[in-house]
DODONU-274113 format. One record per residue (C-alpha): x, y, z; residue in one letter. Coordinates in Angstrom, 1 decimal, always signed. Example, Ala and Ser with C-alpha at 12.3 -4.5 7.8 and 13.67 -1.06 7.14 Angstrom:
2
+--------+--------+--------+----+
:      x :      y :      z : aa :
+--------+--------+--------+----+
:  +12.3 :   -4.5 :   +7.8 :  A :
:  +13.7 :   -1.1 :   +7.1 :  S :
+--------+--------+--------+----+
//
This chain:
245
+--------+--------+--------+----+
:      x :      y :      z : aa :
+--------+--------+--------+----+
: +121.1 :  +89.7 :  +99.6 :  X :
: +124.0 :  +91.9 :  +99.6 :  X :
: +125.6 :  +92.6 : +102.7 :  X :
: +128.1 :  +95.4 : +103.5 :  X :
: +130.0 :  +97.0 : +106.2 :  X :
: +131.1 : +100.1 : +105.7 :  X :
: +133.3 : +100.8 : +109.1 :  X :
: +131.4 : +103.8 : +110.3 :  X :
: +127.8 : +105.0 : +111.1 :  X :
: +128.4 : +108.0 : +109.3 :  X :
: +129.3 : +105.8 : +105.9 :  X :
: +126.8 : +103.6 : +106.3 :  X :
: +124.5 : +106.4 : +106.4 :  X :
: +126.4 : +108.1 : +103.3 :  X :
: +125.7 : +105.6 : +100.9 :  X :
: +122.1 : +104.9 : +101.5 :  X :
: +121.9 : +108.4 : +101.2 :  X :
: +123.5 : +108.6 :  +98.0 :  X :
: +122.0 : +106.1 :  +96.5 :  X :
: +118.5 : +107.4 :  +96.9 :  X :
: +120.1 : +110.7 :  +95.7 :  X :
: +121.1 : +109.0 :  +92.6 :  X :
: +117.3 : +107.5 :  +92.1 :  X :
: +116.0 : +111.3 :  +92.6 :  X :
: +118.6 : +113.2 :  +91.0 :  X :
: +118.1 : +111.0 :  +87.7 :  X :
: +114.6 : +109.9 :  +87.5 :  X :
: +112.5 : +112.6 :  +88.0 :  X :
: +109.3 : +111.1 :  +89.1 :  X :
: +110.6 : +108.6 :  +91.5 :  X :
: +108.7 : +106.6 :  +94.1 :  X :
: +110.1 : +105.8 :  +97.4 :  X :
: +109.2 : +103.8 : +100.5 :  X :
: +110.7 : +105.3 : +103.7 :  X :
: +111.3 : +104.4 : +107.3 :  X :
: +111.9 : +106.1 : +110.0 :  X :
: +113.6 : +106.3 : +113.3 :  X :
: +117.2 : +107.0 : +115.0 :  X :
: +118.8 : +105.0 : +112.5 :  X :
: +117.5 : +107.1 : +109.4 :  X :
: +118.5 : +110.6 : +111.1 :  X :
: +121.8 : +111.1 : +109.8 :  X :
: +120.8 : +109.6 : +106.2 :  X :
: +117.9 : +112.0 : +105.9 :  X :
: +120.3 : +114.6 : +106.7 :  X :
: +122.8 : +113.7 : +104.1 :  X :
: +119.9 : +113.0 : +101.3 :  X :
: +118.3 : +116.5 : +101.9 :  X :
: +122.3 : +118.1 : +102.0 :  X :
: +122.8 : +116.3 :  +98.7 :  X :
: +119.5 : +117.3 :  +96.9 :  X :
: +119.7 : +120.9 :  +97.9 :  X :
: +123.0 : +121.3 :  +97.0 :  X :
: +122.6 : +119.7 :  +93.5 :  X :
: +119.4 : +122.0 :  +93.4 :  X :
: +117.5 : +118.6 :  +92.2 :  X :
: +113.6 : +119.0 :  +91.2 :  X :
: +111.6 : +116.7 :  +93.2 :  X :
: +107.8 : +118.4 :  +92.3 :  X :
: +107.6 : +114.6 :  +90.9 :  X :
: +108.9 : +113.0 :  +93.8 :  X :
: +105.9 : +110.6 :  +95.5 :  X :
: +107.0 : +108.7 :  +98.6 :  X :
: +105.1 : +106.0 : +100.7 :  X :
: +105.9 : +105.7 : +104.3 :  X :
: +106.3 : +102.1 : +106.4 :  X :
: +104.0 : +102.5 : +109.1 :  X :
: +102.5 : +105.0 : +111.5 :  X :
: +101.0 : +104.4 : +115.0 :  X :
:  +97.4 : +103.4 : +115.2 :  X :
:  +95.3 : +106.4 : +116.6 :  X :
:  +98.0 : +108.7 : +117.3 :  X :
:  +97.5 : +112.2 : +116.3 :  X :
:  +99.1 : +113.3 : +113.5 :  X :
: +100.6 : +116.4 : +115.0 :  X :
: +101.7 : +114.8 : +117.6 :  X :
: +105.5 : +115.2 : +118.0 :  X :
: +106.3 : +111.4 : +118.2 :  X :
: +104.3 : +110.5 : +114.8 :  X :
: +106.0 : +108.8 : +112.1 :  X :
: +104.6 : +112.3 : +110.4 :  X :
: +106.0 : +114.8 : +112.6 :  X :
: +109.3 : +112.6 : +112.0 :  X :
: +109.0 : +112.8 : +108.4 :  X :
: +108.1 : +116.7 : +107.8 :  X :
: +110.6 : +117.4 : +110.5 :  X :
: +113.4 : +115.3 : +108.5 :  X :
: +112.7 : +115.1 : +104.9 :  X :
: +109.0 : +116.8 : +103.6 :  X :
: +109.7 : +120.3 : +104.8 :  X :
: +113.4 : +121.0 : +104.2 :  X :
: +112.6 : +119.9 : +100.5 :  X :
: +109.3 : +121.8 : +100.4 :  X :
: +107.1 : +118.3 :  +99.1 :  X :
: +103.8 : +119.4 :  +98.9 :  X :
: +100.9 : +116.7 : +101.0 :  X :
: +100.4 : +115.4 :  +97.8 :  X :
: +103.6 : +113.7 :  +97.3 :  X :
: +103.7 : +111.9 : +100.5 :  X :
: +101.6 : +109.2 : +101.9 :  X :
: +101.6 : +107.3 : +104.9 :  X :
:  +98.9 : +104.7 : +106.4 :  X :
:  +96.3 : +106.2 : +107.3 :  X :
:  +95.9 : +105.9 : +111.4 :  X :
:  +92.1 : +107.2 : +112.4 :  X :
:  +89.1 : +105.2 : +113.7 :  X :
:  +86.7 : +106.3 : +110.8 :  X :
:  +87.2 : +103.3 : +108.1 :  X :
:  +90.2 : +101.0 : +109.3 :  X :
:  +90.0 :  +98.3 : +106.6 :  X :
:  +89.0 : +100.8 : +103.6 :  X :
:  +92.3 : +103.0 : +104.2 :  X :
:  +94.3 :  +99.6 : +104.6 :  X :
:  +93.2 :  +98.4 : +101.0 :  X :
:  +93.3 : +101.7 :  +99.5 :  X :
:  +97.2 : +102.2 : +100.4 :  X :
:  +97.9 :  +99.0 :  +99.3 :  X :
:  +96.0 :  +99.9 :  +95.9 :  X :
:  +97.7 : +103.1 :  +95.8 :  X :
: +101.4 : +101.5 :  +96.0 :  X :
: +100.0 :  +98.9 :  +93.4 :  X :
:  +98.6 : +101.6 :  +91.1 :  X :
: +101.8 : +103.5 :  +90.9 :  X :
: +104.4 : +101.1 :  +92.0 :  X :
: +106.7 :  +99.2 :  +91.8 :  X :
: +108.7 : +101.4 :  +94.3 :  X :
: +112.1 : +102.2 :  +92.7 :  X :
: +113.5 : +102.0 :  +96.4 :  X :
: +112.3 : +100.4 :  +99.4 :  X :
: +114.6 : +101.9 : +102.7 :  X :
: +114.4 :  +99.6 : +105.4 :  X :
: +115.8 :  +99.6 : +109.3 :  X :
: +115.1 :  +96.2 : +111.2 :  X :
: +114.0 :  +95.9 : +115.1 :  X :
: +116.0 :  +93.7 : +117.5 :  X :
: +113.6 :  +90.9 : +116.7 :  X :
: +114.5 :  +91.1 : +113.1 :  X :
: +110.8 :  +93.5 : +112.2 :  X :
: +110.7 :  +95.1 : +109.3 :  X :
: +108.4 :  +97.8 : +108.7 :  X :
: +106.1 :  +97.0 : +111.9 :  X :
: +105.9 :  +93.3 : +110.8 :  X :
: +106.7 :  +91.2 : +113.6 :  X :
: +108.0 :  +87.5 : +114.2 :  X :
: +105.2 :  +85.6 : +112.7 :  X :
: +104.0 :  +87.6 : +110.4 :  X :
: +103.2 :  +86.0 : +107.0 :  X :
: +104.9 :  +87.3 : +103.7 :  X :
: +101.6 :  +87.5 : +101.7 :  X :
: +100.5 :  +90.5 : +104.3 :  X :
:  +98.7 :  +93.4 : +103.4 :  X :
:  +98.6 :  +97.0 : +105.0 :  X :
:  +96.9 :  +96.4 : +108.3 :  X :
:  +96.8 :  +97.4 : +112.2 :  X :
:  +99.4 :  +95.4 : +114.0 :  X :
: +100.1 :  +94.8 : +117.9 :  X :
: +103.4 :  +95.8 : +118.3 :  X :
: +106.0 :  +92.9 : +120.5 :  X :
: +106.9 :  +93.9 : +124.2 :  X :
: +110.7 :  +94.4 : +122.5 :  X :
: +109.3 :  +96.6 : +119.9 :  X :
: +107.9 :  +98.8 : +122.3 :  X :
: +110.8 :  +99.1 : +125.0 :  X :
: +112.9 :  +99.9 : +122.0 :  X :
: +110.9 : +102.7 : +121.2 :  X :
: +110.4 : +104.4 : +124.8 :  X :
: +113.4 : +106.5 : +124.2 :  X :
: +111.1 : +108.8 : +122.2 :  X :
: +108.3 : +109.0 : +124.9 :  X :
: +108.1 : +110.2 : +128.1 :  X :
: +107.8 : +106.9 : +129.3 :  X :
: +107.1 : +103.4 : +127.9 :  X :
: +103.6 : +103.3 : +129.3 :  X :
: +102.9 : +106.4 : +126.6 :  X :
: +104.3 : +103.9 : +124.0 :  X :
: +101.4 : +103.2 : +121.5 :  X :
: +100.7 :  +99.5 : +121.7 :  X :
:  +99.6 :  +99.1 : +117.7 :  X :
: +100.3 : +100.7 : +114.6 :  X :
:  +99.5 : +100.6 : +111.2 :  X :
: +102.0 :  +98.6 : +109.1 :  X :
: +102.9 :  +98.1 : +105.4 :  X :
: +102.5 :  +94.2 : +104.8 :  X :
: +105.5 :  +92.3 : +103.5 :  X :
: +103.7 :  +91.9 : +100.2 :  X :
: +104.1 :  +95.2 :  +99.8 :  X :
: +107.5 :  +95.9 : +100.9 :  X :
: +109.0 :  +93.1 :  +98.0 :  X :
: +107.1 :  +95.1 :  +95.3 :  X :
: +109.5 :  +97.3 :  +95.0 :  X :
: +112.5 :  +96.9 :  +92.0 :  X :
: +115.2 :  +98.1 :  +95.0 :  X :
: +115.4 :  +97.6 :  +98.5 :  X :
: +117.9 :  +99.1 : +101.0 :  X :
: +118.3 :  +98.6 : +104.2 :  X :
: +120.2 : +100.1 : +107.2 :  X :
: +121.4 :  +98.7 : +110.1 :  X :
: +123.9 : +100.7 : +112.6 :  X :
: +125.1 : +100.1 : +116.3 :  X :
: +125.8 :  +97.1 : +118.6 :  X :
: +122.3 :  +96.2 : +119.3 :  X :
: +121.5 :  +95.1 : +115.8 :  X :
: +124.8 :  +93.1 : +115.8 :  X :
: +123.2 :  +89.6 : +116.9 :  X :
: +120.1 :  +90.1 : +114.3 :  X :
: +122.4 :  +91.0 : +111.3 :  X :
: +124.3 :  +87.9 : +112.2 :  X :
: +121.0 :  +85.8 : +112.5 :  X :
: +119.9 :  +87.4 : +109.2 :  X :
: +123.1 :  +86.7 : +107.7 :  X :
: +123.6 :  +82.8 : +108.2 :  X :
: +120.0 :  +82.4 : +107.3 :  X :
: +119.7 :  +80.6 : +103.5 :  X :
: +115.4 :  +80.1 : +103.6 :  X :
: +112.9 :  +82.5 : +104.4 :  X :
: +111.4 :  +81.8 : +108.2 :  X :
: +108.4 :  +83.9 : +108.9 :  X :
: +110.2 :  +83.6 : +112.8 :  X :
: +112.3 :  +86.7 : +111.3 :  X :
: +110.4 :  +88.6 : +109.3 :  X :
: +113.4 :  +90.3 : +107.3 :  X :
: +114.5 :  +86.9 : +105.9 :  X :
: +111.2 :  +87.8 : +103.6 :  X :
: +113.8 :  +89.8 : +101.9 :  X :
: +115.9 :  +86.5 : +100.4 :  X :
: +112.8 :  +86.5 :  +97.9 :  X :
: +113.6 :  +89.8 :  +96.2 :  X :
: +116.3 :  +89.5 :  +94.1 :  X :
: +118.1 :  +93.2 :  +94.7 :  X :
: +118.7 :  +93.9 :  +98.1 :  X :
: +121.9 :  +95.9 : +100.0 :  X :
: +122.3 :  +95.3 : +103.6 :  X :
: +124.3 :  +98.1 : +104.6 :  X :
: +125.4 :  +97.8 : +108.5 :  X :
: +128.3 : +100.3 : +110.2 :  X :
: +131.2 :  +97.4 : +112.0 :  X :
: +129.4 :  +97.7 : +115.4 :  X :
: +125.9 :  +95.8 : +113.9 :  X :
: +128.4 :  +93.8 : +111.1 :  X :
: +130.4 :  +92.8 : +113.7 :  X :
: +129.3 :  +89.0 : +114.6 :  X :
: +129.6 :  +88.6 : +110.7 :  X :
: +132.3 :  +86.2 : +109.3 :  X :
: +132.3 :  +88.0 : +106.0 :  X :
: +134.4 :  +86.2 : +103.5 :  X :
+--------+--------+--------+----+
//
């Protein structure tokens, strides 16, 4: 793993976003895995700035999404979807067919689970994989514990997961309590994974990630010293426990 810091949020931000530009802008039908939350705001921003302006076609982009929460509607303001239409799908004007996330309903749990996995399998590798990492050191919603051979699959999400999310509810009680999370499996088959990490809460996590020299399924991002082309890209506040040499 690569690690980075690039002073600022808004640099931090500015390269992720550039390099997935590059991917786009170059090969035309490229496959992404995206995340989403606070963190991926101002990259979105730049990525859609940078693809509009360079009038890029994307009618062969196809992107796979992280996660979504279990059983929450789609429409609903806090979905990962409404986050994704809302950020990236409708300023570009991506038609349903390009983008994908887990699917979240009641009807056939399992049967979605190995169909998305099949999907990404089908079509993959993923040229880029964009990460963010929780406080606990989650990627996707794959908490401590979780083994790297997992599949798509519902998940229970940690007690830190969920305060950490209450900021987009009313309150933490509306927080779901599961979602439906890309495996780690999943995640490595990808040929490029980047990941973004900004402000002072991440800071002890990057630094725990960064002395770490095996994989530990106690911190579910140290998955990522198996895959052999990753960039951790962190602003100074979440580099900042780093002795970086």
């Amino acid at each position: 793993m690569k690690f980075m810091n690039l002073g600022s949020p808004e640099n931090a931000s500015r390269y992720v976003a550039v390099e997935m530009f590059k991917e786009i802008h170059f090969n035309a039908c490229t496959l992404l895995g995206l995340a989403t939350g606070g963190t991926m705001e101002d990259m979105y921003r730049e990525l859609v700035a940078l693809l509009q302006r360079h009038q890029t076609d994307i009618s062969c982009l196809e992107t796979f999404n992280l996660d979504e929460y279990f059983n929450l509607d789609a429409a609903h303001p806090n979905s990962y979807m409404s986050y994704m239409k809302k950020h990236f799908f409708q300023p570009l004007g991506m038609q349903e067919s390009q983008f994908h996330l887990p699917d979240n309903d009641l009807i056939d749990v399992e049967g979605d689970n190995r169909r998305y996995d099949a999907a990404i399998r089908v079509k993959g590798p993923l040229h880029i994989q964009l990460l963010g990492i929780g406080v606990n050191g989650h990627i996707g919603f794959n908490e401590p514990g979780t083994p790297f051979d997992s599949k798509t699959r519902v998940v229970e999400l940690s007690p830190e997961t969920i305060a950490a999310n209450a900021r987009f509810f009313d309150s933490q009680d509306d927080v779901p309590s599961q979602a439906v999370s890309m495996g780690i499996e999943s995640i490595l088959y990808s040929n490029r994974i980047l990941l973004l990490a900004i402000g002072d809460k991440k800071a002890p996590i990057m630094a725990r990630l960064y002395s770490m020299t095996e994989p530990d399924t106690a911190v579910p991002a140290s998955s990522l010293l198996l895959h052999p082309n990753v960039e951790i890209i962190m602003d100074a506040a979440a580099a900042q426990h780093i002795p970086f040499k």
